[in-house]
mmCIF file of the N, C-alpha and C atoms, coordinates in Angstrom:
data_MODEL
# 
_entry.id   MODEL 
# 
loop_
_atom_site.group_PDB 
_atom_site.id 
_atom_site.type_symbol 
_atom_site.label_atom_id 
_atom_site.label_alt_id 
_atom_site.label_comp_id 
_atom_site.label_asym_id 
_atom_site.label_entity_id 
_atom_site.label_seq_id 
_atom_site.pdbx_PDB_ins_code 
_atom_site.Cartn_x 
_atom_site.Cartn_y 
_atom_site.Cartn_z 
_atom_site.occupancy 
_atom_site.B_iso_or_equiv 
_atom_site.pdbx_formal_charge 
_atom_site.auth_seq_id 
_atom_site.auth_comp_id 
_atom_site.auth_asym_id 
_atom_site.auth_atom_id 
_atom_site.pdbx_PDB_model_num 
ATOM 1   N N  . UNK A 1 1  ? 86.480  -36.941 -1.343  1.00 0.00 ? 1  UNK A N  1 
ATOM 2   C CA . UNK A 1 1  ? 85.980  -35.946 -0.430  1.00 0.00 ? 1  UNK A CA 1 
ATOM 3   C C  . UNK A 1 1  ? 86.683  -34.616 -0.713  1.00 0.00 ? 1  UNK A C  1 
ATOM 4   N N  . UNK A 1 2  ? 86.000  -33.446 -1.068  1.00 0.00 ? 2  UNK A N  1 
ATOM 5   C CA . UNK A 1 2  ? 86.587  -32.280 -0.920  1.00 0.00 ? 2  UNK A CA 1 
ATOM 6   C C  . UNK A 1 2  ? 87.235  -31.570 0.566   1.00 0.00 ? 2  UNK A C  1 
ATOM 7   N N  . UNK A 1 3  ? 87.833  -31.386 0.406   1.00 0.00 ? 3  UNK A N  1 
ATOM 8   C CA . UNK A 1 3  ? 88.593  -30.217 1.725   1.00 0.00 ? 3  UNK A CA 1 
ATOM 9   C C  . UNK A 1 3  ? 88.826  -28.832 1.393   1.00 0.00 ? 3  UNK A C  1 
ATOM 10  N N  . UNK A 1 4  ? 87.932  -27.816 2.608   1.00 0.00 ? 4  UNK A N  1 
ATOM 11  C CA . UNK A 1 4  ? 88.342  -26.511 1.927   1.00 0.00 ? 4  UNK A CA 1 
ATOM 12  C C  . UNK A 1 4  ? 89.586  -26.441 2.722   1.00 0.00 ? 4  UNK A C  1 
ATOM 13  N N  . UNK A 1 5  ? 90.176  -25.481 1.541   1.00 0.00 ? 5  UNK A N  1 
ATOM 14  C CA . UNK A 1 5  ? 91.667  -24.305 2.388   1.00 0.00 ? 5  UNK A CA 1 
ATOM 15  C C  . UNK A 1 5  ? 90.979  -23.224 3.041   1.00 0.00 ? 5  UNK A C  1 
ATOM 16  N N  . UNK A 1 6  ? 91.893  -23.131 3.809   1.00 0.00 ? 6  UNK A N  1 
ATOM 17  C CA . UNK A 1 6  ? 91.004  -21.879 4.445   1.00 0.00 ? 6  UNK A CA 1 
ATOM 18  C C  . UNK A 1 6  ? 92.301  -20.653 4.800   1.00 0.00 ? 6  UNK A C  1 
ATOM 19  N N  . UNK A 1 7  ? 92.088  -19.163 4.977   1.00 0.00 ? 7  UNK A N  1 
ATOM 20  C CA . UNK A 1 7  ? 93.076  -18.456 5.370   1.00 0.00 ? 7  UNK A CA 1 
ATOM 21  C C  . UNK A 1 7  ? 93.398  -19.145 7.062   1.00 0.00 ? 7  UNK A C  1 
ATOM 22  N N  . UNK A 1 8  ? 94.764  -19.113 7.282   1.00 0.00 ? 8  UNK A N  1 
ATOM 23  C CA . UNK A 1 8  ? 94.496  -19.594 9.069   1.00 0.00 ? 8  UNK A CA 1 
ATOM 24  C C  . UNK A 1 8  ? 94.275  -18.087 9.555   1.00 0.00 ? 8  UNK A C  1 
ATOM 25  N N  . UNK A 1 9  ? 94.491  -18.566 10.819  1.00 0.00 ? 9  UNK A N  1 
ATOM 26  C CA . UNK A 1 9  ? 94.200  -17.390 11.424  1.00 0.00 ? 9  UNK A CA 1 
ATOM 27  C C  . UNK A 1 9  ? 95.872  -17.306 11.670  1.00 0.00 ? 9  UNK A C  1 
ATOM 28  N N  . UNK A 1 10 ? 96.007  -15.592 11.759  1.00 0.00 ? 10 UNK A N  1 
ATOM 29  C CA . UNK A 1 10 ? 97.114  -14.726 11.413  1.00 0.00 ? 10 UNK A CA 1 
ATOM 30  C C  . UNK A 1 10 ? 97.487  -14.111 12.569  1.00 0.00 ? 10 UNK A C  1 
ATOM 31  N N  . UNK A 1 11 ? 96.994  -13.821 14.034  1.00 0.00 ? 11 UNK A N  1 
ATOM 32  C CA . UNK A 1 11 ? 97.120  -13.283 14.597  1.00 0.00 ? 11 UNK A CA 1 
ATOM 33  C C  . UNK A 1 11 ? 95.994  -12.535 15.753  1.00 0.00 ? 11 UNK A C  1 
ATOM 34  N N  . UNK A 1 12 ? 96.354  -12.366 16.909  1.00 0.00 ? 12 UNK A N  1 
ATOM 35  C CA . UNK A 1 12 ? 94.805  -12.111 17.107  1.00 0.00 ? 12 UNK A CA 1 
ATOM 36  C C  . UNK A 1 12 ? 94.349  -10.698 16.537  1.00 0.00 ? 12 UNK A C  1 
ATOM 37  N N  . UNK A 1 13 ? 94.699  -9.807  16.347  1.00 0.00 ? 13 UNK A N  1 
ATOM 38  C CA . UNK A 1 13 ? 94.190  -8.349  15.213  1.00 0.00 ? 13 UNK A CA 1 
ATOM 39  C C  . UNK A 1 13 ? 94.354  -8.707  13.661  1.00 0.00 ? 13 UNK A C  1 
ATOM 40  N N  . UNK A 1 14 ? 94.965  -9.469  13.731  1.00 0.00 ? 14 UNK A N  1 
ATOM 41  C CA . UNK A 1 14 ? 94.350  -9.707  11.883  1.00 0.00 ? 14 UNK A CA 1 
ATOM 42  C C  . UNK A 1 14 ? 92.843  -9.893  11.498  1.00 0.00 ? 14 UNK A C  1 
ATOM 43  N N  . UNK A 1 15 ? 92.072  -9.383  10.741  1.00 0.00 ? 15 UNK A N  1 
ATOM 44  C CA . UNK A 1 15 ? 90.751  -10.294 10.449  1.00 0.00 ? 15 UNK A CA 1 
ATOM 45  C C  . UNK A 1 15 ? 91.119  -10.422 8.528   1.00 0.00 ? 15 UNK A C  1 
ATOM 46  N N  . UNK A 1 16 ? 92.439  -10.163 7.940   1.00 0.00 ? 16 UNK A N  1 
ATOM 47  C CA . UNK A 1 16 ? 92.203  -9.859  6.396   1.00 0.00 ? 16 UNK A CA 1 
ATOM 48  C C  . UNK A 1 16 ? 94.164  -10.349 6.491   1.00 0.00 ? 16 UNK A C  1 
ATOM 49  N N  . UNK A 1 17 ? 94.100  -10.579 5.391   1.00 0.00 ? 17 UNK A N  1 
ATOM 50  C CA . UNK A 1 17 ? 95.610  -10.941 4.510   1.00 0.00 ? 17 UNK A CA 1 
ATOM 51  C C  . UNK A 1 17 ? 95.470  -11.077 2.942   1.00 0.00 ? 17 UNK A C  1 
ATOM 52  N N  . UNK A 1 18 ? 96.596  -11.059 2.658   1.00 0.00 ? 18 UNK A N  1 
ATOM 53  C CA . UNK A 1 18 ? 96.723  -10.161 0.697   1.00 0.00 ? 18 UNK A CA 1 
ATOM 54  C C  . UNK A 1 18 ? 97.294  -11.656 0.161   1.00 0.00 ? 18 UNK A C  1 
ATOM 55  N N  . UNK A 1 19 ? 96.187  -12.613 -0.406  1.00 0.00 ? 19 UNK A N  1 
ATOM 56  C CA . UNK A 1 19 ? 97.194  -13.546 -1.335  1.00 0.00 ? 19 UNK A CA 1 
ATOM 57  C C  . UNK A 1 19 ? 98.212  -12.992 -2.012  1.00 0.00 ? 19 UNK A C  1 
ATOM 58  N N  . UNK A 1 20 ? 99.410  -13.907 -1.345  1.00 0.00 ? 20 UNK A N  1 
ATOM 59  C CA . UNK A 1 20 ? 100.656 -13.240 -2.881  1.00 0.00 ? 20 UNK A CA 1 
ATOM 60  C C  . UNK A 1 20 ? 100.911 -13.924 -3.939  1.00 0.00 ? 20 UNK A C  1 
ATOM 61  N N  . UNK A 1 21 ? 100.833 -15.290 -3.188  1.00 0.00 ? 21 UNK A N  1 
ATOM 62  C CA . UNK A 1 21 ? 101.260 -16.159 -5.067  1.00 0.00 ? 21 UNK A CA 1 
ATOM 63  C C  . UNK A 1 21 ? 100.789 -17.795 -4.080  1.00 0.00 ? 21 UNK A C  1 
ATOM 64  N N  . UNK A 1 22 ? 100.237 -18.033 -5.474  1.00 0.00 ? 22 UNK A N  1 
ATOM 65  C CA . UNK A 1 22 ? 99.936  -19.249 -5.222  1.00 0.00 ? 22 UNK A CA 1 
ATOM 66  C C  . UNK A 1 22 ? 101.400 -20.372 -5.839  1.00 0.00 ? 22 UNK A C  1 
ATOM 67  N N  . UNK A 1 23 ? 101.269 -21.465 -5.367  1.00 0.00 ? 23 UNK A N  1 
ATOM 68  C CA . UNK A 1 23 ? 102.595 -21.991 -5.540  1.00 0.00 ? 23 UNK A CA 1 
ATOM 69  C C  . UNK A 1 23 ? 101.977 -23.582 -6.176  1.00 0.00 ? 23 UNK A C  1 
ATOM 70  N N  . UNK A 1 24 ? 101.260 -23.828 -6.701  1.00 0.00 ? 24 UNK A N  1 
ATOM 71  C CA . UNK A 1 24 ? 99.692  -24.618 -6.982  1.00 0.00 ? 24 UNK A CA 1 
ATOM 72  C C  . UNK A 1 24 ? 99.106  -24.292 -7.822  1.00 0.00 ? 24 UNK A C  1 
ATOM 73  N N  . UNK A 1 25 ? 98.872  -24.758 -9.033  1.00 0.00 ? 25 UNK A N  1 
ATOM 74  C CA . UNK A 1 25 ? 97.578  -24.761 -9.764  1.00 0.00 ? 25 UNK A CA 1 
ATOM 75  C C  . UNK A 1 25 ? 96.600  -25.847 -9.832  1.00 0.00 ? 25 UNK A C  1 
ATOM 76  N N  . UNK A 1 26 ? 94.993  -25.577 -10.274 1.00 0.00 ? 26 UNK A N  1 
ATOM 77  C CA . UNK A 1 26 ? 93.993  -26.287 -10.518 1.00 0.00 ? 26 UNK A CA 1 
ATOM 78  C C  . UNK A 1 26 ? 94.923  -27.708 -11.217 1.00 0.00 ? 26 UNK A C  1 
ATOM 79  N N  . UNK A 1 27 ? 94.215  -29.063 -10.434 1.00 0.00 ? 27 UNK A N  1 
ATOM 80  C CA . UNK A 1 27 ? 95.221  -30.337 -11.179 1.00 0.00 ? 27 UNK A CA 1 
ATOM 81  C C  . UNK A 1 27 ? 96.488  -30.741 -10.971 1.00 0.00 ? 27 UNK A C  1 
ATOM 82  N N  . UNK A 1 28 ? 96.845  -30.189 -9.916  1.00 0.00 ? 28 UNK A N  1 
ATOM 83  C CA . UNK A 1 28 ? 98.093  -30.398 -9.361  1.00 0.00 ? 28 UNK A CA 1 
ATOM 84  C C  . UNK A 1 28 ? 97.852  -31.353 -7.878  1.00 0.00 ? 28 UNK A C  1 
ATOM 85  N N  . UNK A 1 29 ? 98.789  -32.162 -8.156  1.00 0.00 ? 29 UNK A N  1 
ATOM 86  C CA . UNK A 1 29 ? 98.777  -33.398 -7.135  1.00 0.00 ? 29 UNK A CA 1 
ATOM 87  C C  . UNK A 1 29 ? 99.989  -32.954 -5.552  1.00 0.00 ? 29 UNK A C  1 
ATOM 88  N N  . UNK A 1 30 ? 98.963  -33.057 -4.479  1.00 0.00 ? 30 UNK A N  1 
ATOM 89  C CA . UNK A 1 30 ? 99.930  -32.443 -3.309  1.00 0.00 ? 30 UNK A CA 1 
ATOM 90  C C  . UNK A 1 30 ? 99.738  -33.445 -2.707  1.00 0.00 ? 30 UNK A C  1 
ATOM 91  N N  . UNK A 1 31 ? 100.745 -33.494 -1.611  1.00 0.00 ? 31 UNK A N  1 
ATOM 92  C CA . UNK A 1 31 ? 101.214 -34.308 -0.396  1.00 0.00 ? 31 UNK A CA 1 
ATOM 93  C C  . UNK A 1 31 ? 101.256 -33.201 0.830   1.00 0.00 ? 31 UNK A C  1 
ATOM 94  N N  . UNK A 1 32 ? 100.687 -33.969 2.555   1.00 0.00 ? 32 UNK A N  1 
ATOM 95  C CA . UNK A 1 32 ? 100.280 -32.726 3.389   1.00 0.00 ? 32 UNK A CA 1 
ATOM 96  C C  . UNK A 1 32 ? 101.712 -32.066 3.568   1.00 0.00 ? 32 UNK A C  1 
ATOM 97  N N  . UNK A 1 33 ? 101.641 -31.146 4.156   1.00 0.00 ? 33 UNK A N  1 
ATOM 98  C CA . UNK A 1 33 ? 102.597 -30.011 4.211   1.00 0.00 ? 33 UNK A CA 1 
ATOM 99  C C  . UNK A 1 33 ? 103.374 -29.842 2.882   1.00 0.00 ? 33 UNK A C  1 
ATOM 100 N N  . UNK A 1 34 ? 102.770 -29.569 2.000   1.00 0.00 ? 34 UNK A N  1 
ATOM 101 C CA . UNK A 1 34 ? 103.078 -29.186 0.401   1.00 0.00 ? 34 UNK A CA 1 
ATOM 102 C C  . UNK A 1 34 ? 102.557 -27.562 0.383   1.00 0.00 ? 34 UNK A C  1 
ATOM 103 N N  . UNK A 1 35 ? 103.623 -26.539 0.298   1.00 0.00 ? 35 UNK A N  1 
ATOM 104 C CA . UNK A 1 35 ? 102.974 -25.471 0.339   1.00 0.00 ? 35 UNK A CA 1 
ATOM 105 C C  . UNK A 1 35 ? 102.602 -25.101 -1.054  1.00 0.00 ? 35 UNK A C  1 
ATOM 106 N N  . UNK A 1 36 ? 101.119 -24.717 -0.466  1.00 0.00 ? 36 UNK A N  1 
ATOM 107 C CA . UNK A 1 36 ? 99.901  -24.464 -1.484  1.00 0.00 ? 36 UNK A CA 1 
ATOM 108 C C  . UNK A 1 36 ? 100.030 -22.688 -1.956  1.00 0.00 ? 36 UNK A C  1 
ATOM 109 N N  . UNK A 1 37 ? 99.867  -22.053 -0.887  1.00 0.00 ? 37 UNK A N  1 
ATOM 110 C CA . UNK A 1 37 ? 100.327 -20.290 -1.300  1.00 0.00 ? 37 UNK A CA 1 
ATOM 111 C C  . UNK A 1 37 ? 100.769 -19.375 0.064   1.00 0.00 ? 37 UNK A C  1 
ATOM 112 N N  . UNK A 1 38 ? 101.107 -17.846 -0.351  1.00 0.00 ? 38 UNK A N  1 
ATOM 113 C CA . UNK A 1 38 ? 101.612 -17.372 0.647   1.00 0.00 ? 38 UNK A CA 1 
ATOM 114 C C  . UNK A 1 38 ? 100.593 -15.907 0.843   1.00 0.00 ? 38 UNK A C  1 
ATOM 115 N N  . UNK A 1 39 ? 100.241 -16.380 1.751   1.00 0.00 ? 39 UNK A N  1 
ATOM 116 C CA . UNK A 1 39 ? 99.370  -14.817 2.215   1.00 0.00 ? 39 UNK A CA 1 
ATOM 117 C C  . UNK A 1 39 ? 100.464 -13.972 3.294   1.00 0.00 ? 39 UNK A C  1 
ATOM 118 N N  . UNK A 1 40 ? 99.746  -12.559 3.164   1.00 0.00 ? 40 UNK A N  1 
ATOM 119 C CA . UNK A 1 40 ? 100.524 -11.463 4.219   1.00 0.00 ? 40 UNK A CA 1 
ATOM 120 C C  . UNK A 1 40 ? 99.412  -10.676 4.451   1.00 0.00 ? 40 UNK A C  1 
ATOM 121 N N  . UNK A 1 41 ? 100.118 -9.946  6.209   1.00 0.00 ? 41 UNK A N  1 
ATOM 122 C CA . UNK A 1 41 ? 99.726  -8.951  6.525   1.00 0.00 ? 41 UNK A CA 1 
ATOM 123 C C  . UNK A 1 41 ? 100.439 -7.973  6.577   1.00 0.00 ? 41 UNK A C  1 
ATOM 124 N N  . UNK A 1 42 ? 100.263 -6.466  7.271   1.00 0.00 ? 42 UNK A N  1 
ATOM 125 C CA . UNK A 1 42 ? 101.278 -5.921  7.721   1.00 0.00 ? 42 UNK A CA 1 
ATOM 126 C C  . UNK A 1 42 ? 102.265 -6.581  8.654   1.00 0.00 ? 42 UNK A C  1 
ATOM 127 N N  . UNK A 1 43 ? 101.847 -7.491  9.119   1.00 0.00 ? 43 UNK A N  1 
ATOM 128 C CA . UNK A 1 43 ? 103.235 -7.758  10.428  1.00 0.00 ? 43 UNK A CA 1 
ATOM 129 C C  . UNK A 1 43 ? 103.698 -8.651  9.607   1.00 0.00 ? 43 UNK A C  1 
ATOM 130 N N  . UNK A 1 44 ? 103.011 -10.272 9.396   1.00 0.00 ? 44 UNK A N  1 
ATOM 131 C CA . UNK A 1 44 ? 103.036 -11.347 9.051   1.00 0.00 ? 44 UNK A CA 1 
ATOM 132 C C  . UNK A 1 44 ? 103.275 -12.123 7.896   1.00 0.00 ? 44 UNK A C  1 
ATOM 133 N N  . UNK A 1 45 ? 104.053 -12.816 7.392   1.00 0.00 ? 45 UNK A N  1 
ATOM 134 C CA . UNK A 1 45 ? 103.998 -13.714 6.084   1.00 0.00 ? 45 UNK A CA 1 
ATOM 135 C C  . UNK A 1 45 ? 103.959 -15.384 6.160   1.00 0.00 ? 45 UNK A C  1 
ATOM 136 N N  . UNK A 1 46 ? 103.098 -15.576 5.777   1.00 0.00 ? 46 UNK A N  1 
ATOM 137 C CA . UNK A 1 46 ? 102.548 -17.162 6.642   1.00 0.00 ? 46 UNK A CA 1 
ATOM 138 C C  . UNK A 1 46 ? 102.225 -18.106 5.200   1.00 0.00 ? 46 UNK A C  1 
ATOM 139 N N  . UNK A 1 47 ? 102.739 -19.433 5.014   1.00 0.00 ? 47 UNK A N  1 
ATOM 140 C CA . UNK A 1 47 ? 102.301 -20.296 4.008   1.00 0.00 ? 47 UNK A CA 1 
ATOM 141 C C  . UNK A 1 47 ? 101.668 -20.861 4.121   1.00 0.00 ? 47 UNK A C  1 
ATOM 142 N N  . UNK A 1 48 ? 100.607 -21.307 3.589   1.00 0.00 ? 48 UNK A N  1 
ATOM 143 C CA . UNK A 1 48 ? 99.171  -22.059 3.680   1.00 0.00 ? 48 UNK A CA 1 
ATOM 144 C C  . UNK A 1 48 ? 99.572  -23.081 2.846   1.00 0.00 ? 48 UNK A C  1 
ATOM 145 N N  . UNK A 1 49 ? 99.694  -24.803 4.112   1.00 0.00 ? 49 UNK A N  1 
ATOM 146 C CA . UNK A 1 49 ? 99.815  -25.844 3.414   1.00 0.00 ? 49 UNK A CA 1 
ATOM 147 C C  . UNK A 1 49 ? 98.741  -26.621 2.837   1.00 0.00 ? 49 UNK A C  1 
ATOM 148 N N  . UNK A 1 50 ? 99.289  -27.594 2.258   1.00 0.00 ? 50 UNK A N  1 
ATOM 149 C CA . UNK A 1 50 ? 98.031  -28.608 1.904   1.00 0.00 ? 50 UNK A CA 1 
ATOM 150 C C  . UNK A 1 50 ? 98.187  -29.732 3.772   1.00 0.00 ? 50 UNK A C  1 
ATOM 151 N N  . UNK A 1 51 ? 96.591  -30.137 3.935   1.00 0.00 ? 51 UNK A N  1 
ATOM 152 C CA . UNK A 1 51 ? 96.524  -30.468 5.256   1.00 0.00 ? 51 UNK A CA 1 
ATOM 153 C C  . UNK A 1 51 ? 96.097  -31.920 4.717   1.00 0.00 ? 51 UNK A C  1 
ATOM 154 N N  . UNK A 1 52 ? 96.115  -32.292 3.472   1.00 0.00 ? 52 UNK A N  1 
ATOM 155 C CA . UNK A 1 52 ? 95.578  -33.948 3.079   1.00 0.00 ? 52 UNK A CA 1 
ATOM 156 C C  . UNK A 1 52 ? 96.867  -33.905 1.610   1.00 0.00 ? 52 UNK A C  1 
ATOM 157 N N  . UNK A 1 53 ? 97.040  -35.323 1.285   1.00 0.00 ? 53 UNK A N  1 
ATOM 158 C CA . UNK A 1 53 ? 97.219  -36.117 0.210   1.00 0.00 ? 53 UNK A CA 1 
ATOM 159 C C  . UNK A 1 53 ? 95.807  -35.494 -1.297  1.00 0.00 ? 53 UNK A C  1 
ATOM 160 N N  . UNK A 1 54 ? 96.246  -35.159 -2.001  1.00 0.00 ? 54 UNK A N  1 
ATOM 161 C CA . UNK A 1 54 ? 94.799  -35.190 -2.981  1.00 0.00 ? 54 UNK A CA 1 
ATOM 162 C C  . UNK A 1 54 ? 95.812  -34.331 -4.379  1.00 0.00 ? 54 UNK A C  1 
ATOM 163 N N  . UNK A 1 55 ? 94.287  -34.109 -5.482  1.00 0.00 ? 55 UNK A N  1 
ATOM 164 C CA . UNK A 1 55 ? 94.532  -33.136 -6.008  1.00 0.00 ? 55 UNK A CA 1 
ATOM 165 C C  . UNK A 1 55 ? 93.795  -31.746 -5.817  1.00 0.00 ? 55 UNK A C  1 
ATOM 166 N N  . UNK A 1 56 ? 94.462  -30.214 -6.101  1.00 0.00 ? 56 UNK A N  1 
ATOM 167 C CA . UNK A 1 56 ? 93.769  -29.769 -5.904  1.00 0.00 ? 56 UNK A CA 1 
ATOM 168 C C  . UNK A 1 56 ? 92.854  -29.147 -7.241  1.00 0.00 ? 56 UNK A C  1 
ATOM 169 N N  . UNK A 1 57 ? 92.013  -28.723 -6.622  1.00 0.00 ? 57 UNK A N  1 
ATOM 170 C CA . UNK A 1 57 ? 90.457  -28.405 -8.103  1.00 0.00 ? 57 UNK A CA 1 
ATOM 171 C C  . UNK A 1 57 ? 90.404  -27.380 -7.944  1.00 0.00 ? 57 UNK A C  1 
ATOM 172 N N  . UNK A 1 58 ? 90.220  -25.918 -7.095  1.00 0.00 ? 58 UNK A N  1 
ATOM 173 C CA . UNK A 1 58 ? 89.849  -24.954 -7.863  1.00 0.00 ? 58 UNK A CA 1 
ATOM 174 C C  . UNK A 1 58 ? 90.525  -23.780 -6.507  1.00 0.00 ? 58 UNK A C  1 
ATOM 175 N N  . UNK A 1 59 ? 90.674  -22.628 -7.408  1.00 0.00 ? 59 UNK A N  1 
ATOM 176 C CA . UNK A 1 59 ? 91.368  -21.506 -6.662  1.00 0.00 ? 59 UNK A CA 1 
ATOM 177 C C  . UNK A 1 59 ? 90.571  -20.802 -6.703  1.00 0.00 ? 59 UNK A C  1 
ATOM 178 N N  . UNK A 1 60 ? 89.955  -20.321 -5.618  1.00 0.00 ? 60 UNK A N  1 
ATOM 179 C CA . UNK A 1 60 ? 89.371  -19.124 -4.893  1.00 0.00 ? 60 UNK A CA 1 
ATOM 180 C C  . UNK A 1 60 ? 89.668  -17.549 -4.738  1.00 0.00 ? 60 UNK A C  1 
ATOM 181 N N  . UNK A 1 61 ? 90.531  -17.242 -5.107  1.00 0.00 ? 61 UNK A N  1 
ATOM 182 C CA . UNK A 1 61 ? 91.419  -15.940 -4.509  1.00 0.00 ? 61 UNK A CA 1 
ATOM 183 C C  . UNK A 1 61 ? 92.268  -16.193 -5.836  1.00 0.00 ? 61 UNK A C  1 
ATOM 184 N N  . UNK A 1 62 ? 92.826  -14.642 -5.901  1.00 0.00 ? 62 UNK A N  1 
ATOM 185 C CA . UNK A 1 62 ? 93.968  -14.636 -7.337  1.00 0.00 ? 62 UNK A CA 1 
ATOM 186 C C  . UNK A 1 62 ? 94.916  -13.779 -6.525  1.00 0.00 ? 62 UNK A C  1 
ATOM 187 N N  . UNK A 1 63 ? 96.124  -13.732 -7.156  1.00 0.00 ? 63 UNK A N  1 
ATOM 188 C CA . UNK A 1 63 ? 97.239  -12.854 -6.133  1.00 0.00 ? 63 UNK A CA 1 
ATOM 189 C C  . UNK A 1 63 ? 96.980  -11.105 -6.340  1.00 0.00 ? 63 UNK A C  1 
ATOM 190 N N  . UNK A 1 64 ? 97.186  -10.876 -4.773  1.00 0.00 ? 64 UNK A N  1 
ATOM 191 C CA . UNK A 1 64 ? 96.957  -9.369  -4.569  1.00 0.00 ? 64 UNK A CA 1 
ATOM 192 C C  . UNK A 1 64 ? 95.221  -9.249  -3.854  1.00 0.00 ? 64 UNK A C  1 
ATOM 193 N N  . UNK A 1 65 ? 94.342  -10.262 -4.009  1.00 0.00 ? 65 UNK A N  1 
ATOM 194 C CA . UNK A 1 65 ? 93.263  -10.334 -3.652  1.00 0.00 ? 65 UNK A CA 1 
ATOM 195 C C  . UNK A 1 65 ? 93.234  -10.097 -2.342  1.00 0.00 ? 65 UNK A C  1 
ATOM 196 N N  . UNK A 1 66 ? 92.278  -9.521  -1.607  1.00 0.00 ? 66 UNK A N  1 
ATOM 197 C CA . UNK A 1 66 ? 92.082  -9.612  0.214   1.00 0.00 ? 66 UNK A CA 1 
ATOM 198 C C  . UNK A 1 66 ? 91.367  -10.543 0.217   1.00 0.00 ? 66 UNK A C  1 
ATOM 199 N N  . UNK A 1 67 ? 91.668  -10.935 1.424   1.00 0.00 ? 67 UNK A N  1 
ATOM 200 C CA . UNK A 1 67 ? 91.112  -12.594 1.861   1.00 0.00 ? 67 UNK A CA 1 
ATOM 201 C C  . UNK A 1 67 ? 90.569  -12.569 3.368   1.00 0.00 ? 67 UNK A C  1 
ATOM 202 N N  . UNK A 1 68 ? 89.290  -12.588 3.698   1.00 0.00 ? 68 UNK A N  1 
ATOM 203 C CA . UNK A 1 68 ? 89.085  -12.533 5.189   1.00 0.00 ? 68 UNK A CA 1 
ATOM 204 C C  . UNK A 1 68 ? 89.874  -13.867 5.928   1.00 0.00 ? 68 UNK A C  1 
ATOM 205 N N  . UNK A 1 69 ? 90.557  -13.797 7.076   1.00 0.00 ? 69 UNK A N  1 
ATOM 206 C CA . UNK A 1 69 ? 90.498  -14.757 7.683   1.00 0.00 ? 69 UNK A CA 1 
ATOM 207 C C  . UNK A 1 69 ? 89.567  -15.914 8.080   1.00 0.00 ? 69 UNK A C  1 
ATOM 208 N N  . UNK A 1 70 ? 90.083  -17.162 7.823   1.00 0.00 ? 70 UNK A N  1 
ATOM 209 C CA . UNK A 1 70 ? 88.602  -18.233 7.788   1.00 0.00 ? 70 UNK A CA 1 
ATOM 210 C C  . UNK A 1 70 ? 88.201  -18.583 6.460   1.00 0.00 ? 70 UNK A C  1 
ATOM 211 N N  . UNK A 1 71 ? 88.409  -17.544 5.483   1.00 0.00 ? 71 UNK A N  1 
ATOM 212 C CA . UNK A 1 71 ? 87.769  -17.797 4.225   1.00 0.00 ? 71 UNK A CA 1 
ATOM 213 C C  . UNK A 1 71 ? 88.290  -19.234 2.997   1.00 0.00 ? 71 UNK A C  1 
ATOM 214 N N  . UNK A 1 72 ? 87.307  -19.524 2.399   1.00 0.00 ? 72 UNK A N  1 
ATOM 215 C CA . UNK A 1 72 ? 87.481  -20.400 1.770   1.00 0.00 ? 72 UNK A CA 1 
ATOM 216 C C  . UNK A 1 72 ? 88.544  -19.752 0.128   1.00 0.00 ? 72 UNK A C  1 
ATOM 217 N N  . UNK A 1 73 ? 90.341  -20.612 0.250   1.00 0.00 ? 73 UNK A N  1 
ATOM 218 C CA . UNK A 1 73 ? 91.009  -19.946 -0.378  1.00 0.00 ? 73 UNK A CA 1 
ATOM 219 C C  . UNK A 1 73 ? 91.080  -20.550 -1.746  1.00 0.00 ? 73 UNK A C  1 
ATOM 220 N N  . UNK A 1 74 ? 90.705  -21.996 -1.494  1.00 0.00 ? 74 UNK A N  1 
ATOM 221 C CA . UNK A 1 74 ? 90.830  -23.474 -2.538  1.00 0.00 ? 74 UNK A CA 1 
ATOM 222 C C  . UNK A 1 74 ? 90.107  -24.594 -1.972  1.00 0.00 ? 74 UNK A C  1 
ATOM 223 N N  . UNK A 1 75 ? 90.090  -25.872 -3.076  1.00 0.00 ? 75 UNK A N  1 
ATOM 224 C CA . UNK A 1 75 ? 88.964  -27.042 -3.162  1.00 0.00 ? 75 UNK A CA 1 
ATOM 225 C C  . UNK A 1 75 ? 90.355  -27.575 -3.605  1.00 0.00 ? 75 UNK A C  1 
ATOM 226 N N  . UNK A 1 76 ? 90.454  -28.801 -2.687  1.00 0.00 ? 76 UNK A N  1 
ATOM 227 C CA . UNK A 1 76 ? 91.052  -30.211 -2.416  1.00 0.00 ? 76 UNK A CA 1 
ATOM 228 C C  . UNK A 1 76 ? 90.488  -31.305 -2.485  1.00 0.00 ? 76 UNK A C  1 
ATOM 229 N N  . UNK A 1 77 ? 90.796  -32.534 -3.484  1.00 0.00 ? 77 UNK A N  1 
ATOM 230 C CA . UNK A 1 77 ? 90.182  -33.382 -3.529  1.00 0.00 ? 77 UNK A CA 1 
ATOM 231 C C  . UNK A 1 77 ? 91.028  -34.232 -3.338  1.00 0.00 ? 77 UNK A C  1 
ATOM 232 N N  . UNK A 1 78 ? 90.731  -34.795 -1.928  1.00 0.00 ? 78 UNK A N  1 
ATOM 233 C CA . UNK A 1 78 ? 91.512  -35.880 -0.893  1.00 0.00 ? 78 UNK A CA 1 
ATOM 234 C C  . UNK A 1 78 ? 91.131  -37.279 -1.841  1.00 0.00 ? 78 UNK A C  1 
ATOM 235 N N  . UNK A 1 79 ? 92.842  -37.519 -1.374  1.00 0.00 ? 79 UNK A N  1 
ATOM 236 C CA . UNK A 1 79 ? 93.436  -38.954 -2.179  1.00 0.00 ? 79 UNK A CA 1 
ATOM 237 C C  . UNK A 1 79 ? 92.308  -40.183 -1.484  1.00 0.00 ? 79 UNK A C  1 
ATOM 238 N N  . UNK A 1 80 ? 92.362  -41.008 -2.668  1.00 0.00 ? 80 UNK A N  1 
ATOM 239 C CA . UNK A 1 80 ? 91.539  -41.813 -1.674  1.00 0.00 ? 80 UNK A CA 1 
ATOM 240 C C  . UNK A 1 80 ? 92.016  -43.102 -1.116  1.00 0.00 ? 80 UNK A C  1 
# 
């Protein structure tokens, strides 16, 4: 089963955050709370974990990219 990443939500005035680095590449095997990458805002710097066991397949966003909140950041393919 795939799982998207998604930006979380950041705050209630955030609607956008700046991927900084992914900490993860395509084919890399995670366990949940395995941090996947680190987005920012002006206030905020928040790590986006893995929320399943899997590998992950594909990156969405490259660093420095804007990212709406909600948005789809990566494709997880939950362990089975």
């Amino acid at each position: 089963m795939l799982i998207e990443i998604r930006v979380p939500a950041l705050g209630h005035d955030a609607t956008e955050a700046i991927l900084v680095i992914w900490h993860r590449q395509p084919g890399d095997t995670v366990a949940p709370g395995d941090p996947l990458a680190d987005v920012m805002t002006d206030k905020v710097n928040v790590e986006v974990e893995s929320p399943a066991a899997g590998t992950l397949v594909e990156l969405r966003a490259a660093p420095d990219d804007r990212v709406a909140v909600g948005a789809v950041i990566a494709t997880l393919e939950a362990a089975s």
